[in-house]
N, C-alpha and C positions, 0 to 999 in steps of 0.2 A: 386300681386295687393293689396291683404290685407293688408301686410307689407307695402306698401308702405302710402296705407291710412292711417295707425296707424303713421308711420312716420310723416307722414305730419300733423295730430292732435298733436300729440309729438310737432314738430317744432312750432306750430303756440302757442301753451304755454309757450314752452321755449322763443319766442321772447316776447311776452308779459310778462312774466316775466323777462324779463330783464328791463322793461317801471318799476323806481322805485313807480312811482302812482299808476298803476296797482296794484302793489306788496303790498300796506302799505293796498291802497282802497279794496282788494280782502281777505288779513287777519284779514283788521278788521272788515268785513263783516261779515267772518265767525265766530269773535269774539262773536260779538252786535249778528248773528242769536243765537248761542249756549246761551247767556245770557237769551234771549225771549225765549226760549223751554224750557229751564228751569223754569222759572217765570210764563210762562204761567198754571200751575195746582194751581198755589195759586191765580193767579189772578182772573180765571174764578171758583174759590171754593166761591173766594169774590162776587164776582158779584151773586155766586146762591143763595147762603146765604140773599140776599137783596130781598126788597122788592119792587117792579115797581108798574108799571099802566097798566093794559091793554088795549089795544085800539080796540074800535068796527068798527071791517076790512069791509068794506062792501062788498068786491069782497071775501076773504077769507068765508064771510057767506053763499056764494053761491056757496062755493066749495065742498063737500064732501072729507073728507079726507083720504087719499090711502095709502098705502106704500111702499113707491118707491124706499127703502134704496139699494139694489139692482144696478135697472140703473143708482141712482146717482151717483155712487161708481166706476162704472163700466166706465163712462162717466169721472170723475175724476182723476181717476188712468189710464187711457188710455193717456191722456192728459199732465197729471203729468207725464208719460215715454216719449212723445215727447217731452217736453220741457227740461227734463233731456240728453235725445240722443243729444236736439241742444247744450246744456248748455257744454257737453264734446267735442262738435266738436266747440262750439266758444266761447273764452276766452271773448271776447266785451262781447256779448250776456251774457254770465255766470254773468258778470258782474254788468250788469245793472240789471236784474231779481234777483239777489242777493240783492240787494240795493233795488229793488222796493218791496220786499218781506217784509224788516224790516220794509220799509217808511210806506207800509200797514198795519201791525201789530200792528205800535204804532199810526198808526191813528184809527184803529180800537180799541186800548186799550183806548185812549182817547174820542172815541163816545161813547163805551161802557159803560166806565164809567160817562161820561154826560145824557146817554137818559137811563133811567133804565122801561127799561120794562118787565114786568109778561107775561110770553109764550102766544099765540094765544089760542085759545079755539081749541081743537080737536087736540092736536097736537101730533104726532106719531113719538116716537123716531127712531131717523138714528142710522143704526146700520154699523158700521165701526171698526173694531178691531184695525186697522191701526194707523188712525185719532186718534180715541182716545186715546193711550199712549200720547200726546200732552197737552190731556186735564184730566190727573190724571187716565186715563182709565176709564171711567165713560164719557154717554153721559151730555151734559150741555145745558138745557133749554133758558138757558137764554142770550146766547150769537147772539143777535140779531142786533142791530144796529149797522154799515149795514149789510150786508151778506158776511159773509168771503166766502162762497162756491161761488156764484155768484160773487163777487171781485178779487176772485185767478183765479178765468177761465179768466175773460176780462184783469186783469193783462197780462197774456200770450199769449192773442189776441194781445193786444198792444205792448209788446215788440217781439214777436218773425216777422221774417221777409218774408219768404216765402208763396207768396198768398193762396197757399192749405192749411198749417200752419195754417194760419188766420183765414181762411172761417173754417176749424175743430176747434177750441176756440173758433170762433167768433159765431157758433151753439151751442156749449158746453154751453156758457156764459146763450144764451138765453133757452136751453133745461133744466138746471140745475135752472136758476129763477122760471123757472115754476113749479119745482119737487118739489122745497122747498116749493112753494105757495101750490101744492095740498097733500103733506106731514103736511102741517099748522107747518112747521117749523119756519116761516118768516113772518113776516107781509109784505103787499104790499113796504110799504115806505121802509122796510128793503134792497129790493130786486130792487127797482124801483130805490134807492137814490146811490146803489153802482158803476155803470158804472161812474157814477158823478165823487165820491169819487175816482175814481181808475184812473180815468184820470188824475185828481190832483199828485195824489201819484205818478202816471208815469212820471208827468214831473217833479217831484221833486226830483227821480231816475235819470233821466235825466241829470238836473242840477249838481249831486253829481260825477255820473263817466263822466262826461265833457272831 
């Protein structure tokens, strides 16, 4: 029975990879992400190095601030293994979340560096060993606009397909908005403007592996 399952994952690659679209849009996916993880520790050194504005959150001031690095991570990484388990059993799937992952990256590189803001007041570094080899190893203040944590969960709401799939991201998305708010990682608009953003990104993933 296992065998045969592995088989059958085996096959459903092999026939996609024979689709030369597939072929070019899947390595150069993997190209463009390797580019972005690499670039990313100098980008977000730039961005710390700057100076912002901060803004007077009026929900953030009525939050006390906690630390939740912990369930975030926990919530994240649980998430980040099933969409990996779907990404190996579906070539499509792998595909398009591949593509939606960059289209996010560089829109988030691009807001980033358009709306330059100075941390929240009270805010409590996330502690991730993981994450941060991404970002020079070292937590980063300042990578706010929008929320990447809250954007990569509702990215994987939206491309993955099975409704329990969904409803577990589509919790994740809204459980992880909140952690960042009571963390004082986020500003609300951070956190509020990303489902927005991510839906954008998804149909422009969409559009790409057509």
């Amino acid at each position: 029975m296992k065998a045969g399952y592995s088989n059958s994952i085996s096959n459903r690659w092999s026939t996609n990879w024979q689709d030369s679209i597939f072929k070019k849009q899947f390595i150069l996916g993997i190209v463009i992400v390797t580019i972005l993880l690499s670039i990313f520790p100098v980008f977000f050194d730039l961005i710390e190095a700057r100076n912002g504005y901060q803004i007077n959150d009026w929900l953030l001031n009525k939050i006390p601030a906690a630390n939740l690095s912990y369930p975030i991570f926990s919530i994240i990484w649980f998430c980040a293994i099933l969409t990996i388990t779907q990404a190996v059993k579906n070539p499509r799937f792998c595909l398009l979340f591949l593509w939606g992952f960059i289209v996010l990256s560089l829109s988030r590189i691009i807001t980033i560096s358009a709306v330059a803001f100075n941390p929240p007041n009270g805010l409590v570094p996330l502690i991730d060993p993981v994450t941060n080899i991404f970002y020079g190893g070292k937590f980063i203040t300042k990578d706010l606009f929008y929320s990447g944590h809250t954007s990569t969960m509702f990215l994987m709401y939206l491309c993955l397909e099975k409704p329990w799939h969904k409803a577990i991201t589509l919790t994740a998305s809204v459980l992880i908005g909140c952690m960042v708010l009571v963390q004082h990682v986020h500003y609300t608009i951070d956190v509020v403007s990303a489902p927005f953003f991510t839906y954008l990104v998804y149909l422009g993933a969409k559009k790409i592996v057509k």
